[in-house]
N, C-alpha and C positions, 0 to 999 in steps of 0.2 A: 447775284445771278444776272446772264444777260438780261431776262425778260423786267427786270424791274429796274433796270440799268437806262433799257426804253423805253420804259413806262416815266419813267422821271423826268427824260429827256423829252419823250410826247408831251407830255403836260405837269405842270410842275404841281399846280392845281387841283386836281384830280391826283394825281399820285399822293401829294403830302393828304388830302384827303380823306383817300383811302388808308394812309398810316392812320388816322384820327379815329376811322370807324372801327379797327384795329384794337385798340386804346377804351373805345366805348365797348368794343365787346367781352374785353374780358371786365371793367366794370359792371356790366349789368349779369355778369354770368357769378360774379362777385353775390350782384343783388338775387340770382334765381334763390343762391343757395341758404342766404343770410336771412332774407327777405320772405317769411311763412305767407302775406299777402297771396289773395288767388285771384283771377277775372274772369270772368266766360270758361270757369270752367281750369284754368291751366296759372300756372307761377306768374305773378301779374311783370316781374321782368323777363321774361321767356321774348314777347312780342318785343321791345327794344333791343333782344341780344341779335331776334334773326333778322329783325331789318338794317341792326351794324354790319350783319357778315353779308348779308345782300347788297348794300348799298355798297358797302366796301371791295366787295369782287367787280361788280358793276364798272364801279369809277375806276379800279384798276387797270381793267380789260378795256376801256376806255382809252384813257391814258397810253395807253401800249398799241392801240391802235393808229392813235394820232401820232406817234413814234415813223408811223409805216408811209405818212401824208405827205406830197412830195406839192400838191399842187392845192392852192385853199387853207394856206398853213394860218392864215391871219382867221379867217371864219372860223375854224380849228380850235384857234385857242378862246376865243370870243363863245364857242358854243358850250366850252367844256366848262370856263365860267360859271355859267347858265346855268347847267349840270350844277357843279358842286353848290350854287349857291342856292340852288329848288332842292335838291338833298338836302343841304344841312339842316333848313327848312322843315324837312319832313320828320326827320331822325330827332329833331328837338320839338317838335311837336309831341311824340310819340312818348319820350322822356318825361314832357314836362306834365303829359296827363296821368303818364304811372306814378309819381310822386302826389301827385292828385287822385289817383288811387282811382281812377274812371276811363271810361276807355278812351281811345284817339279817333276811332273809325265809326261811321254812321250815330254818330251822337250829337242828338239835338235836345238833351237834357236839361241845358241851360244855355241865354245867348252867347257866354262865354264859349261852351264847347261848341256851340254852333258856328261861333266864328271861326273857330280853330280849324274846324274840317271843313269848312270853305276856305280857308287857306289853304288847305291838304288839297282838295279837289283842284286849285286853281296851282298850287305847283306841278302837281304831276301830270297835268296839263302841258305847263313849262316844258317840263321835262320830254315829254314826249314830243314834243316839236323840236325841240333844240335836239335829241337825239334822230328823227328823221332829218333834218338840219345835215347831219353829222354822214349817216346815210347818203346824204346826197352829194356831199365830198367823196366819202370814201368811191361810190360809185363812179365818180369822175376819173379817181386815179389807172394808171397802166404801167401797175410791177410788172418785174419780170416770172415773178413764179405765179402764174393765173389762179391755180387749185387752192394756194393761200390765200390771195386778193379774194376769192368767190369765198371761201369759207368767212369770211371779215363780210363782206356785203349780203350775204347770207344769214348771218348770226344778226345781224345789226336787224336785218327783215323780219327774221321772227321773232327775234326781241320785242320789236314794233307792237306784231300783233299781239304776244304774251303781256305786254303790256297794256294792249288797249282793252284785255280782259276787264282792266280794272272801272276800266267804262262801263261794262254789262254790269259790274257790282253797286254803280252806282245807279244804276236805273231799277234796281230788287226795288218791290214794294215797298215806302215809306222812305227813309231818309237813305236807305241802299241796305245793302247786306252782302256778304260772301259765302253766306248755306244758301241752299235749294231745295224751299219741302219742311225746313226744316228751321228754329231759331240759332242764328247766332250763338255761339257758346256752349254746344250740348259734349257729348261724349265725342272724341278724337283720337289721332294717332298720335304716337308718344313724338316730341318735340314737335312736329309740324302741326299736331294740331285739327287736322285737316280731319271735317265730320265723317261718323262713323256709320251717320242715321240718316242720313240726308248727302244731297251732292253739296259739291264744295268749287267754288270758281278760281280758288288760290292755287288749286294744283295746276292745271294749267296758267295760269297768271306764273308761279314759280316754274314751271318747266321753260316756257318760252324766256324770259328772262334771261335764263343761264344759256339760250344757245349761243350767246356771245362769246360765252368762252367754251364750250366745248366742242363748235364747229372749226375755231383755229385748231385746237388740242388734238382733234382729226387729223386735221393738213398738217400739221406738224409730227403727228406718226405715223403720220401717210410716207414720209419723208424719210422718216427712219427705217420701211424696208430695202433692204435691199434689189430688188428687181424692179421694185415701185419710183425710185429715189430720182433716177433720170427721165422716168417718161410722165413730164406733167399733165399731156392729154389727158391719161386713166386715172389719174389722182385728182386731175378736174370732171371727170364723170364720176367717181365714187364721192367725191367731196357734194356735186350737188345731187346724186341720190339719197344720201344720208340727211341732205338738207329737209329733201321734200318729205322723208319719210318722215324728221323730228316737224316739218310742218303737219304733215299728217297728224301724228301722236298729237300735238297740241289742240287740234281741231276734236279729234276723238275724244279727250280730257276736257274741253269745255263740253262739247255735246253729252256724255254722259253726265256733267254735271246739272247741268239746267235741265236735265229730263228728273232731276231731283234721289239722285242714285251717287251711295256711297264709292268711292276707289276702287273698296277694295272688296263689294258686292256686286259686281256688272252682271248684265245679265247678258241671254242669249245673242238678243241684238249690237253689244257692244264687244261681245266675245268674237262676233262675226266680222265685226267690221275690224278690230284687230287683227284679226287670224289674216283678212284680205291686205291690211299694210302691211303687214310681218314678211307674207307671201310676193308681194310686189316690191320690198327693199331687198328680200333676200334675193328673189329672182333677177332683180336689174343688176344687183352687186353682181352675183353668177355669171352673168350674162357678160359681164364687163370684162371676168378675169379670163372667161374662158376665149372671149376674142384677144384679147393681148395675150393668150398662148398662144393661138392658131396662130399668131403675126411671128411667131420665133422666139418671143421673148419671156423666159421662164418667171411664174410665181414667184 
């Protein structure tokens, strides 16, 4: 496929990489089934399969970005580095405490795992610098198709904040936590996990993450309509409304969560403040398609 053709060529690092996390997840999906062990609740390799398939769309969609880099090519590769080598980090941390049969995250059980998640804490640290880093290249660049290039500096920004969730987790009471209201490990959703009793700060930490790649996957079926395909102006106004609204969502998603309120129980106030982003993406999209008719040029 073209896209991984780029991805190899962006970064050889990140791409072989992301083969690797590939590779670890169907081993640990090996361990869900083989492996009766349980943690907090859920198959104790369940947590090492999803942070393979994360880590590994992550560096991919990385990779394939720095494919796009015309200008910062040397910073580029020096940051993706950085990237793979604070992931790998992470992912073998995570490994090496389920074989130890104890968690990876907010465990101050012994100074052993104490140190481990201060290495945790101080990679993704890493990572998140070296990825605003990365931000701040792409932001320099000037493709020619703008509503791509925005969706790529776009993705990269809310990635950012999706990711600096994992900040507010570290400041929970005590050593951190990712429930609200509620402990670590109670009843969840099937694979993710995510509390059923309590809010949860991973679901937004996981939404913002992924706009990396699905604010390109926009621009890029932005592209495939027809009426849409030549006028990049409108495709760069749908690309960054969609942005703001998946900013919105993210912001929604941690705010319900820290008010200590499950996903998939919101209540009135949260149902309200949805119902007004639903209404403001749907209305600015409308608004965008109905002016590029009035100009002559059909849906």
């Amino acid at each position: 496929m073209r896209v991984l053709a780029d991805a190899r060529r962006g970064h050889a690092g990140l791409f072989w990489f992301a083969v690797s996390m590939g590779l670890v997840a169907v081993g640990t999906a090996v361990g869900v089934v083989v492996d009766g062990r349980v943690l907090l609740g859920a198959a104790i390799w369940l947590k090492p399969l999803k942070f393979a398939l994360s880590f590994g769309l992550y560096a991919l969609a990385l990779a394939w970005i720095l494919s796009l880099v015309e200008r910062g090519r040397r910073t580029g590769r020096v940051v993706g580095w950085v990237i793979v080598i604070g992931s790998a980090i992470e992912v073998a941390i995570v490994v090496v405490q389920v074989v130890r049969g104890t968690r990876s995250h907010f465990n101050d059980d012994t100074p052993f795992d104490t140190m481990l998640f201060s290495i945790m804490g101080a990679t993704v640290a890493l990572i998140w610098l070296a990825t605003l880093a990365l931000a701040v290249v792409v932001l320099s660049q000037r493709p020619a198709d703008r509503a791509a290039a925005w969706s790529v500096r776009l993705g990269l920004l809310v990635a950012l904040a999706g990711m600096a969730i994992g900040m507010i987790m570290s400041m929970q009471p005590g050593i951190g936590a990712h429930s609200v209201g509620v402990r670590d490990g109670g009843p969840g959703l099937p694979l993710f996990g995510w509390s059923t009793t309590g809010g949860d700060l991973r679901v937004g930490h996981f939404i913002g993450m992924h706009a990396l790649q699905l604010l390109p996957l926009l621009a890029a079926a932005l592209t495939a309509v027809p009426g849409l395909r030549n006028d990049g102006a409108v495709r760069l106004r749908l690309v960054v409304v969609s942005a703001g609204a998946y900013l919105g969502l993210l912001v929604l998603l941690t705010w319900q969560a820290l008010r200590g309120q499950p996903l998939l129980s919101p209540d009135l106030a949260t149902l309200a403040a949805l119902g007004v982003l639903v209404a403001a993406g749907a209305g600015s999209t409308v608004l965008i398609l109905v002016g590029y008719r009035a100009a002559g040029r059909p849906t």
